[in-house]
C-alpha positions as CSV (number, residue, x, y, z in Angstrom):
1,X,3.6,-64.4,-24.1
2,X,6.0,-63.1,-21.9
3,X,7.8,-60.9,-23.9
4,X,4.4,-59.4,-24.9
5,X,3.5,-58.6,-21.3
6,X,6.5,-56.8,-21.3
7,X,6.0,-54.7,-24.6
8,X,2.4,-54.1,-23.4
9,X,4.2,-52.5,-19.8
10,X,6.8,-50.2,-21.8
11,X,3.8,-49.3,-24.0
12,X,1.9,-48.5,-21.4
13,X,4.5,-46.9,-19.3
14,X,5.6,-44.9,-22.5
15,X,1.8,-43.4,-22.4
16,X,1.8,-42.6,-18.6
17,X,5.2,-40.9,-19.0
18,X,4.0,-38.4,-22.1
19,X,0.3,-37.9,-20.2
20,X,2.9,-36.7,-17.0
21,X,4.9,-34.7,-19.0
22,X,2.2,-32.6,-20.9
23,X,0.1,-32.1,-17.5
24,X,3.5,-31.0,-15.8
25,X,3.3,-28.1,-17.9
26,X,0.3,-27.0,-16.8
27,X,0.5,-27.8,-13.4
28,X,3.7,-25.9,-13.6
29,X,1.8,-22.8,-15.0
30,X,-0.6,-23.2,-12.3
31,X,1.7,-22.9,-9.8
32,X,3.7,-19.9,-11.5
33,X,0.1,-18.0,-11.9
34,X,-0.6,-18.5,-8.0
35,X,3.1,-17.1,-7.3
36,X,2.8,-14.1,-9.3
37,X,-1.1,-13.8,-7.7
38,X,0.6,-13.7,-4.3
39,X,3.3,-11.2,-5.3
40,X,0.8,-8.8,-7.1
41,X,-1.3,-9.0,-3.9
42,X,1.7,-7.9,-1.7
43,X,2.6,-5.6,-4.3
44,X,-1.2,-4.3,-3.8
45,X,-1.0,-4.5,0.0
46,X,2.6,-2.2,-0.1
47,X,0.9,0.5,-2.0
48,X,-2.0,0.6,0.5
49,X,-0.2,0.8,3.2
50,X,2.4,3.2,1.8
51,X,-0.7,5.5,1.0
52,X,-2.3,5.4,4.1
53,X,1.3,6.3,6.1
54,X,1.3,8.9,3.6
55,X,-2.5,10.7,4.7
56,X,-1.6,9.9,8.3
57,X,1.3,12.3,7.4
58,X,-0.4,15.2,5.4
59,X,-3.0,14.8,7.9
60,X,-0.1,15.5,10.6
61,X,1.5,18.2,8.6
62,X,-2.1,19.5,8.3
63,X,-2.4,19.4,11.6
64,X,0.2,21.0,12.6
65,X,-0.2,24.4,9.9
66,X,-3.6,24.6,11.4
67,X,-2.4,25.0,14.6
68,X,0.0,27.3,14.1
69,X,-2.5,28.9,11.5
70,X,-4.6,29.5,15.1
71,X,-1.2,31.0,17.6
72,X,-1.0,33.1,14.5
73,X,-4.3,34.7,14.8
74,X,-4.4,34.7,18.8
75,X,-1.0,36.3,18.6
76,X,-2.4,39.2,16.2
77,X,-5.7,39.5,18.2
78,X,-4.0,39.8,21.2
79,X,-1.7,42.7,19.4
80,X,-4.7,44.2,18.0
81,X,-6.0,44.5,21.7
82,X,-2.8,46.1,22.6
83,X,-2.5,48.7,19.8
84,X,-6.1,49.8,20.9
85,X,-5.4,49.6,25.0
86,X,-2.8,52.3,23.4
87,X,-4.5,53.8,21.6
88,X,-7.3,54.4,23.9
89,X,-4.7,55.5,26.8
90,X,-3.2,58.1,24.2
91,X,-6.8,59.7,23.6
92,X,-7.4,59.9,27.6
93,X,-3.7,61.5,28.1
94,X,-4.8,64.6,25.3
């Protein structure tokens, strides 16, 4: 009776050991899916971030061209003004 206990353990432990070692698998997947989840998701995160230091900077270069874009056209309004202020002293001089 004893040695049956025993058989009835190993048989039992035998079946705990093979249910742990086919759920390992999948607990093992599990755990690789939320890894690669997590990468993706900085992956993701990078990209947005990279894109939006990106605008900021087109939107600075942007800036800046429009700007100059505008000391531009003061500067040949204000030469304009000056060609005429000539031209208007030349006619009163004849």
């Amino acid at each position: 009776m004893e040695n049956g206990y025993v058989i009835l353990g190993i048989v039992a432990l035998l079946f705990i050991c093979m249910y742990g070692y086919a759920y390992a698998s999948v607990v093992l997947e599990k755990i690789q899916e939320k890894k690669l989840k997590k990468i993706e998701l900085k992956k993701e995160q990078l990209l947005l971030e990279e894109k939006i230091l990106k605008q900021k900077s087109r939107e600075e270069k942007i800036g800046q061209l429009n700007k100059r874009s505008q000391e531009i056209k003061l500067e040949l309004e204000r030469l304009e003004q000056k060609k005429q202020e000539r031209e208007m002293k030349n006619l009163k001089i004849s």
